[in-house]
N, C-alpha and C positions, 0 to 999 in steps of 0.2 A: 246231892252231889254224886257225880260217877267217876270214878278215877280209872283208866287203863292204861297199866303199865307197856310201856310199843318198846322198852330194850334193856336189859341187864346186862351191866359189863362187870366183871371179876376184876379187880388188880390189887394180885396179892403184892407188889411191891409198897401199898401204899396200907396194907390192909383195911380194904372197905372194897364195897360195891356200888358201882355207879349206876341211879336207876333214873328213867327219862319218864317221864309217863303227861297222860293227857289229861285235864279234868275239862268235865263241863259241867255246868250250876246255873242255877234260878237266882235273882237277885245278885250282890255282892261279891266278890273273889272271897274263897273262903280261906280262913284263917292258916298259919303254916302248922297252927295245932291238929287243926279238923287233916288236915293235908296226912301229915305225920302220921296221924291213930289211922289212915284208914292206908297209908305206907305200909305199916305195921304190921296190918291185919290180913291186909293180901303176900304178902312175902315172911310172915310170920317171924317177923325180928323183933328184937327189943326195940319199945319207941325211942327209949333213953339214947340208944346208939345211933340214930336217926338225926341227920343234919341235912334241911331243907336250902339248899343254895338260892335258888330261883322258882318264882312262879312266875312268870308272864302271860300277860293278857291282851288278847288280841284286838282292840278298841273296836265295841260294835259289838263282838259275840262274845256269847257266854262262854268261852272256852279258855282252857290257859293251858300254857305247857310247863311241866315240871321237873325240877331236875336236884336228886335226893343223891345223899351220901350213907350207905348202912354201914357202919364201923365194925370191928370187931372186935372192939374194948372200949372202953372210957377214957383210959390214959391217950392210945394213940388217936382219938377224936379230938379230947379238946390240945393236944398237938401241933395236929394239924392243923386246926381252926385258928390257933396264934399262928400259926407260920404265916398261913395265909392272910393275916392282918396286918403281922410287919411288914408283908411284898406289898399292901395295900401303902401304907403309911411310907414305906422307905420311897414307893413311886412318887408320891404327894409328895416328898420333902424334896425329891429330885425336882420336880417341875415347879414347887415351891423359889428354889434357888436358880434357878434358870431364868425365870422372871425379871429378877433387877438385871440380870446381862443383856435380856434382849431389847429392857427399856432404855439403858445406857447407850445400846448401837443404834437406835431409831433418835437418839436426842443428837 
């Protein structure tokens, strides 16, 4: 596997760094562990502070695009990582509950 990082973005309002980067591989999409340690090793962070959002892969080729979060602590990592599950879930409960409305207006 070769990973190259193509953009680092700083944003100290969130503290963490936003990193995009490319992989391409033989066989299988690699793991967000393998992902992670070799994050790590080119940007020389803690893997611990490392949270892997997305890998995607491009159906066909061995390539995938990545897009990594390096924190700056622990506490504001897993943080942010609840924040952004309750916007997950309060979305889901929103279109949860909009469901029996729109099937009452069609009946």
């Amino acid at each position: 596997m070769e990973l190259k990082i193509t953009t680092k973005q700083e944003r100290p309002l969130l503290s963490r760094t936003d990193v995009f980067a490319e992989i391409t591989f033989i066989g299988a999409t690699p793991s967000t562990e393998i992902v992670k340690k070799e994050i790590a090793k080119q940007t020389k962070a803690n893997e611990q502070l490392i949270h892997i959002k997305k890998i995607a892969t491009e159906f066909g080729y061995q390539k995938a695009k990545v897009e990594a979060h390096i924190y700056k602590d622990e506490k504001t990592m897993k943080l942010m990582i609840k924040k952004g599950r309750k916007a997950i879930e309060k979305e889901q409960k929103q279109k949860d509950a909009a469901k029996p409305a729109e099937e009452k207006k069609s009946e």
